[in-house]
Structures are given as C-alpha cells and as structure tokens.
C-alpha positions in Angstrom: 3.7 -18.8 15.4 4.3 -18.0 11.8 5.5 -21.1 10.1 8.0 -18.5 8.1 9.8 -18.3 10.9 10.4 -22.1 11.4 11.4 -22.8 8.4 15.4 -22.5 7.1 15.6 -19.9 4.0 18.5 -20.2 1.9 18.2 -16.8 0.4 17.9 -15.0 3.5 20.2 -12.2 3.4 18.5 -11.4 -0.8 14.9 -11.6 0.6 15.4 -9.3 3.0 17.7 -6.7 1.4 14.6 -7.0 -1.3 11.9 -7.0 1.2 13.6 -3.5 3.0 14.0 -1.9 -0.5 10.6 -3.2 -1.5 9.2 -1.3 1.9 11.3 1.6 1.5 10.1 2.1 -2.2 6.7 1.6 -1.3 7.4 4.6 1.7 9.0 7.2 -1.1 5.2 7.4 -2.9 3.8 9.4 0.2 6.7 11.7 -0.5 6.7 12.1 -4.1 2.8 12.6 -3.7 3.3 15.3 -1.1 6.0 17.1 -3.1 3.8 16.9 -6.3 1.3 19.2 -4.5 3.1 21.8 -4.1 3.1 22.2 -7.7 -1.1 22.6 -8.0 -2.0 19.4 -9.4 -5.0 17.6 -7.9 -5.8 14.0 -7.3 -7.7 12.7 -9.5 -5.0 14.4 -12.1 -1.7 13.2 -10.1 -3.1 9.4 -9.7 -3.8 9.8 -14.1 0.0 10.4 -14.7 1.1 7.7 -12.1 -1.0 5.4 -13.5 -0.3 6.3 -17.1 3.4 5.9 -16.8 3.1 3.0 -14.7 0.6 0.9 -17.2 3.0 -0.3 -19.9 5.1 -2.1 -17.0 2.3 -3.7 -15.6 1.2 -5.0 -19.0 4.8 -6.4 -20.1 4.3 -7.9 -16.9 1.0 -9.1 -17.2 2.3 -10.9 -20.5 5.7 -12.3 -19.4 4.0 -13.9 -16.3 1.1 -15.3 -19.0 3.6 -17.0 -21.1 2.5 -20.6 -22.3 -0.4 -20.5 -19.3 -4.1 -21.6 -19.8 -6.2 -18.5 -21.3 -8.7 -16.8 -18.8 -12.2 -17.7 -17.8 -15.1 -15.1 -17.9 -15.0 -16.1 -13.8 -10.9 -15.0 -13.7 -11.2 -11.7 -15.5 -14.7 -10.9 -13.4 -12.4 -11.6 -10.0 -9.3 -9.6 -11.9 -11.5 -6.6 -12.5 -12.7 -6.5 -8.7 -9.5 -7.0 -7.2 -8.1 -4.2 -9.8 -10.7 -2.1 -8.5 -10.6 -2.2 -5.0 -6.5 -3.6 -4.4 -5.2 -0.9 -6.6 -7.5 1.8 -8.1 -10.1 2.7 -5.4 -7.4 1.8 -2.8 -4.9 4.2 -4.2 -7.0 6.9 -5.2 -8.6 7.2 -1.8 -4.8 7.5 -0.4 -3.6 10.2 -3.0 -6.9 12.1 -1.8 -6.3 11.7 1.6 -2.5 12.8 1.1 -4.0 16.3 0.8 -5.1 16.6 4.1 -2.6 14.6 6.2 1.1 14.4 6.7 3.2 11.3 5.2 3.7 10.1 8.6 0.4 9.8 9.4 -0.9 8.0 6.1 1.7 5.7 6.3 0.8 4.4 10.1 -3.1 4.8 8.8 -2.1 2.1 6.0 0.3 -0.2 8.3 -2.7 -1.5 10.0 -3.4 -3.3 6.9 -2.6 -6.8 8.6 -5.1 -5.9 11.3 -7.9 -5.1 9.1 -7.1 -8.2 7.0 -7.4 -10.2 10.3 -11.2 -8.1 10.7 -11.8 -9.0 7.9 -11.1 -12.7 8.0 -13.0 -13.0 10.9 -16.1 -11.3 9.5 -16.1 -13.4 5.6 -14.5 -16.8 6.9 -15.7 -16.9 10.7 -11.7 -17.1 11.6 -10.9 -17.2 15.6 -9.0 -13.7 16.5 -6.8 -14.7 19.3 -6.7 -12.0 22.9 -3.5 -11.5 22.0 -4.0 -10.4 18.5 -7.1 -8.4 19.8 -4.8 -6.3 22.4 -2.2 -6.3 19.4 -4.8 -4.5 17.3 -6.0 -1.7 20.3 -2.2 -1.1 20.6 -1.7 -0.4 17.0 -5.1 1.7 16.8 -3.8 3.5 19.9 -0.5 4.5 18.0 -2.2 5.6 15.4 -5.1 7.9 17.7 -1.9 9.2 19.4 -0.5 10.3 16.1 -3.7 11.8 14.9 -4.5 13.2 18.0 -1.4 15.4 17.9 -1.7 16.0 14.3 -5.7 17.3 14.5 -4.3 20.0 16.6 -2.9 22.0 13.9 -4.7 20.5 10.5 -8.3 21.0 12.3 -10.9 19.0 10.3 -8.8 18.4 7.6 -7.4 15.9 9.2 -10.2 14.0 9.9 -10.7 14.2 6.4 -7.6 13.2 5.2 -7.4 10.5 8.1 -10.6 9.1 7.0 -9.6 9.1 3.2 -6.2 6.5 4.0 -8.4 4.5 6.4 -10.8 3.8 3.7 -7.8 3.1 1.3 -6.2 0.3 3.7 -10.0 -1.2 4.2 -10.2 -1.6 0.4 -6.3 -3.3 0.2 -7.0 -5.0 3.2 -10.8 -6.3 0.8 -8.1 -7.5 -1.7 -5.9 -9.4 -0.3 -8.7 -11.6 1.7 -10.3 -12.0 -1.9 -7.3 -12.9 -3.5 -6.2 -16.1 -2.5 -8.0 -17.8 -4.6 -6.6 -16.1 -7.8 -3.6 -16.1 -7.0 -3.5 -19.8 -6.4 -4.8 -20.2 -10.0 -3.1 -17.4 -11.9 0.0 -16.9 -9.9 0.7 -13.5 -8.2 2.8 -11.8 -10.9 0.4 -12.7 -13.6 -2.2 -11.5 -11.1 -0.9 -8.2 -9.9 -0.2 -7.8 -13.2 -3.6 -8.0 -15.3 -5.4 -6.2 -11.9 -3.1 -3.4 -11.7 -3.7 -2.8 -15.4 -7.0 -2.3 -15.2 -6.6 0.1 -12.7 -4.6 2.1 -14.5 -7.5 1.8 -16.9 -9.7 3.0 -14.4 -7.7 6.0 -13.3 -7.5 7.2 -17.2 -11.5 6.6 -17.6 -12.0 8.8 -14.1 -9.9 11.4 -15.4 -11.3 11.6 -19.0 -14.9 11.9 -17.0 -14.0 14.3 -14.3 -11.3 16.5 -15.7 -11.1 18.5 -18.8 -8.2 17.5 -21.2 -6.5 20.9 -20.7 -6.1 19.2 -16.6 -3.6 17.6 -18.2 -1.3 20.7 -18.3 0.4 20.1 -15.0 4.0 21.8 -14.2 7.2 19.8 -15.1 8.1 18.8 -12.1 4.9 17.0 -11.9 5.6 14.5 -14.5 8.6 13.7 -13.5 8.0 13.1 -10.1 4.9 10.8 -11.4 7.8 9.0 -14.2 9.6 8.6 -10.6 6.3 7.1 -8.4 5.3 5.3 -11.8 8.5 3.4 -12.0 10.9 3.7 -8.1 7.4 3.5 -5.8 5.0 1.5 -7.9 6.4 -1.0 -9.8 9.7 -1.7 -8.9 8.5 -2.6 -5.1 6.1 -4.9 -6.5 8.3 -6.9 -7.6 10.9 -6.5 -4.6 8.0 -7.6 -2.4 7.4 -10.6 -4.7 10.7 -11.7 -4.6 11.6 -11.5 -1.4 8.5 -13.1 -0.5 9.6 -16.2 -2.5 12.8 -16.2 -1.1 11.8 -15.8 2.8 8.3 -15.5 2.9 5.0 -13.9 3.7 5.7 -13.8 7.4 9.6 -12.6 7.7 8.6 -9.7 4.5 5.7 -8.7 6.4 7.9 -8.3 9.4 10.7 -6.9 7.3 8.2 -4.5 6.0 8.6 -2.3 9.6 11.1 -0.3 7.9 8.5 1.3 5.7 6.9 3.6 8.4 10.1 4.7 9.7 11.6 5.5 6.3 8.4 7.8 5.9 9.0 9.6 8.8 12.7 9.6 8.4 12.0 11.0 4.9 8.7 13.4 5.5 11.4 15.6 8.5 14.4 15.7 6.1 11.9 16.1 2.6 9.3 17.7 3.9 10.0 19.2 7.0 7.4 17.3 8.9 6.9 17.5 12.7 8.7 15.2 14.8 8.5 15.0 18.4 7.3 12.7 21.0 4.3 12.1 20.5 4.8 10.5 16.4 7.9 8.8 18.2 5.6 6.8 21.0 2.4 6.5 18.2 4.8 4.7 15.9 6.3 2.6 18.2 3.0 1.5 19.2 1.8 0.8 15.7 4.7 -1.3 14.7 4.4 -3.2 18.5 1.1 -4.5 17.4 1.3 -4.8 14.1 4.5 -7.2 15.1 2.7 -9.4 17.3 -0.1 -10.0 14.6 1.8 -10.8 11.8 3.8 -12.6 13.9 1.2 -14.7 15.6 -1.5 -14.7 12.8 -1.8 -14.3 9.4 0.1 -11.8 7.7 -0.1 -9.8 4.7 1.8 -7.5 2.4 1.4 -3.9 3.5 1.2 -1.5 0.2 
C-alpha cells in the first residue's frame, strides 16, 4: 500500500483542491488544442506558440528555484537536456500531433496509462517485481482504452490508429522521463528541474519550427494566439506548479489518485466544448481505465500523469 496514504497530511484539504485544479488544468490543453484546429494551424506551428509563450515562465522559474544553489555539472545539464527532450518536447509534440486525429477523450485515457507504463518501464531498466494484481490492473486499463478506441475507429477509420498511436508514443516518452528523473530531481530539486528541462524544450519546439516551417507559418488566425497565451499560461504552467504543490502537501500517491478527475473533466469538457460523442461505450472504457489505473498507483509506484 502507498505509504501516502498512511501517513497524516496537515494540508490535506490545499493539496487536493491543488492537485484537482492541477488535473483539471492539465485536461483543458486537449481542448484548447482541439479548438485551435479549427482555425488551420498545424502542429508543429500550434506547439511553437505554446511553447513560445510558455518559455519566459519556465525560465523565471528555472532561476527563482536556482537561487543561492551549487552551479551545474556538464553531467546535470547532459541529463536536463534528455529529460527536456523526451518529458516535454518529443512527449508533447507527439500528443499535439496525435490531437489531429483523435477525440480529447480518447488522448486523455491514451495518456492516463502513464503510471502503467512507468511500472513497464521499471520492470524492464531496474528489474522491479510487477505484482498479479498490478498486471490484471494494467489489462483492465488497456481494455478501457481498446473499448474506447474500438468505438472511436468506427467512424475516424485509420486516422485513428494514427492519432491513437501518436498519444501512445507521447505517454511512452513521459512515462521515459519520469523513470530517468529521479535521480535529478533528488539533486536539483523538481522545480529547478522542470524548470531548466521545460526550457529547453521550448527551445526545441522554436528550432523545429524555424527548420520545418517557413517564417510566413507564423501567420496563424487570432484566435490561435490567444488560445496558445491561454494553453501557455492556464494548461502548461500553472498545473505544474499545482501538481508540485499539492504533491508537497499530500503526496505523490493521494495527487496521483486525485489526478482521476483529469479524464472526466476531458470528457465532461470535449461533449459540452466540442460536441464529442458520449455514450456507453466511452462511459464503461473510462471507468475501466481509472479502475486500473487506481489499483496501480495505489498498490505500486505512482507517478504524475501530464
């Protein structure tokens, strides 16, 4: 049993008013994404004003949480530059992509099974035991998310594959930060961390954009930027530092837990935004997903779900 769970937390009621905000902010990117299309931007383009907005934040952050510490190795920035790469630049681009092709319902199931593929992942770089009941909690989340697909695939065709395919990558390269992390963070500390990596993924996004795009890309409708100012500041760097904080305050465990909300806000939002499907069968997928995503965070190590 998570040792979260066993252990009194003063703050309670803060961490997890911060944790459900923090989820629910991190839901309202699918969204914004979504909406943004409709406007004829592309990708590579919509994930270059995101990140552009977003990177001044990140570096005020980067230098508050660097205040009077030791100065970086060659080692730290060589581990800060992969985890900016695969945590928040690959990661996100591959979702935005994949957003093209698949409802927000969909992607945000697709990236709850983060814990689960951090618990693959465990097992395959640190030779850490997976328990049968976190195995059947893993088929059960898959299931919910086959179920979901399955229904969806029906009237996207093989653009949901795509698009399925896309998010999946996205939550394997999270899921490839967070296991490489831990050692970082224990040195640097997780806002200085997040921080510096985030940055040079906004870095990243700039320099693919520069490469792939002409500058004239940039002209994008209005409504584009400011629905990017909006996923730059409400769904990007504001739930960072919810999740954070309400991590300190109750945490990995109960916030991962907490974090169920996210998938339902999606949904909630995607019918009343969007006008998304919503029937039975994303009703019984969903509950499956959260099920097992429950019982492994609950019963093995959990993670932050982005």
């Amino acid at each position: 049993m998570s040792t979260d769970a066993a252990q009194p937390h003063p703050h309670l009621a803060s961490g997890l008013l911060l944790a459900s905000a923090g989820s629910i902010a991190f839901s309202g990117k699918a969204i914004i994404v979504k909406l943004a299309y409709l406007h004829g931007v592309d990708a590579v383009t919509l994930i270059m004003y995101r990140m552009l907005f977003a990177l001044p934040l990140f570096l005020a952050l980067a230098w508050w949480a660097s205040r009077g510490k030791a100065a970086l190795s060659g080692r730290d920035w060589l581990g800060i530059v992969g985890l900016g790469f695969t945590g928040y630049y690959l990661a996100s681009f591959l979702d935005f992509w994949g957003l093209q092709y698949v409802s927000a319902s969909l992607e945000r199931l697709i990236l709850y099974l983060n814990p689960t593929l951090v618990l693959v992942l465990g097992w395959f770089v640190y030779q850490r035991r997976i328990s049968g009941l976190q195995a059947l909690a893993m088929a059960v989340s898959y299931a919910g998310v086959l179920l979901v697909f399955g229904h969806e695939a029906g009237f996207q065709g093989p653009n949901a594959v795509l698009g399925a395919l896309l998010v999946f990558g996205s939550a394997i390269s999270y899921a490839i930060y967070l296991v490489y992390s831990g050692e970082l963070v224990k040195r640097l500390g997780s806002l200085r961390l997040v921080g510096l990596a985030t940055s040079v993924a906004c870095g990243l996004c700039l320099l693919q954009f520069v490469i792939l795009r002409p500058l004239s890309a940039a002209d994008v409708a209005p409504e584009v930027i400011w629905l990017s100012l909006l996923n730059a500041t409400l769904c990007t760097f504001a739930p960072v530092l919810m999740v954070m904080m309400a991590i300190e305050r109750i945490g990995a465990g109960l916030a991962a837990q907490t974090g169920m909300i996210g998938p339902m806000s999606t949904i909630a939002m995607g019918v009343l935004i969007l006008d998304e499907p919503f029937n039975g069968w994303i009703v019984a997928g969903t509950l499956l997903v959260l099920s097992g995503v429950f019982l492994v965070t609950r019963f093995g190590s959990a993670s932050a779900v982005k």
